[in-house]
N, C-alpha and C positions, 0 to 999 in steps of 0.2 A: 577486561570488563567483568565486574564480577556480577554476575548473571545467576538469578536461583536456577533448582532446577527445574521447575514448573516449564519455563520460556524454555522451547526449541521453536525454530525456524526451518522449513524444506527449504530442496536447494531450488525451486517451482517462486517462492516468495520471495526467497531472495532474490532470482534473477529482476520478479518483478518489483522489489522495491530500489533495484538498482538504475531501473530505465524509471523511478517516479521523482516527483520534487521532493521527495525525504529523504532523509538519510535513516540505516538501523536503529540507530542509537534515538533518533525523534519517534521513529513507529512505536518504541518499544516503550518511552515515554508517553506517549498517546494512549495504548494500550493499557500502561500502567491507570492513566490516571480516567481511564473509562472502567476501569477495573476492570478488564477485561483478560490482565496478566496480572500477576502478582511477580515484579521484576525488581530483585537489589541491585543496586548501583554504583559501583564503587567510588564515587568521587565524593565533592565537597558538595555541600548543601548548596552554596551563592553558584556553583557550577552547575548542581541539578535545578534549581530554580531558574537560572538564565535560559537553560534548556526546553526548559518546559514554556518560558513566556518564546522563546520561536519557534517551538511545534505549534504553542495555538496564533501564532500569529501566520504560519506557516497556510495551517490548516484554514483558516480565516479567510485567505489569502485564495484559497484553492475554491473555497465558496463562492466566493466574492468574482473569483473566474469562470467556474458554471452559471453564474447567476448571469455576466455581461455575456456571454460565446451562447447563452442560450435567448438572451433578449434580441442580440443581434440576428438569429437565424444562423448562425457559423452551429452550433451543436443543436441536432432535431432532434425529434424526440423519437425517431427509430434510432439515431445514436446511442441515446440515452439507455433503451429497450437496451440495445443489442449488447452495451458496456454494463449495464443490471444483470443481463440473465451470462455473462460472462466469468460477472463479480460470484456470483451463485455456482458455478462450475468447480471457479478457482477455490472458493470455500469450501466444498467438500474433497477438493483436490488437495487443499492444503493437511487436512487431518487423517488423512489415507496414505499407504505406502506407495510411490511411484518408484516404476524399476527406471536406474539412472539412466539404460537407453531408453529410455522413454520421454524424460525430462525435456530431453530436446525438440523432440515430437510435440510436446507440450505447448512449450514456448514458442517453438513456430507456429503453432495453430492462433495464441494470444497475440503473438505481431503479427500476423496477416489481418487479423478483426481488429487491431489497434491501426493498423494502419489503410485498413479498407473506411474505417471509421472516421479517422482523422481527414482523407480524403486531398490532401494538397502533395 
């Protein structure tokens, strides 16, 4: 994948974009086109454009899921709190150096509130 060098990933993100509904390659898409990376791409244009309509259709998708899990009472709004000030953790986590035994530590602490959250 030809990738500038601006985009790196921790290995903290990666675990958790591997347990999300995206794949690398759509985040980094997403990113790109919030501007929020400045990410080359190696493929063909009709390939990065296919890409891009199923991240936002992806991402749409994901909306359109907290929108129902929260109308029905399935996602509360201490959910929400607890997956927000989680989201804020993991952001300052992501641009700081984590030591690799630590990593682990890490992501156990994020699946036990993902899955104290999810609650089934």
């Amino acid at each position: 994948m030809g990738e500038s060098e601006e985009y790196s990933i921790n290995n903290i993100i990666r675990e958790i974009i591997k347990k999300s509904l995206f794949t690398e390659r759509q985040i980094q898409i997403i990113l790109n086109h919030k501007n929020l990376e400045s990410i080359e791409f190696g493929i063909s244009k009709g390939a990065y454009f296919r890409q891009v309509g199923q991240s936002r259709d992806k991402l749409m998708g994901l909306y359109y899921t907290i929108v129902l899990l929260r109308s029905l009472g399935i996602l509360l709004p201490d959910d929400i709190d607890v997956m927000s000030r989680l989201a804020q953790q993991v952001s300052v986590i992501k641009d700081s150096d984590v030591f690799p035994e630590r990593e682990e530590q890490v992501m156990n602490v994020i699946d036990k509130l993902v899955r104290q959250a999810c609650g089934m």
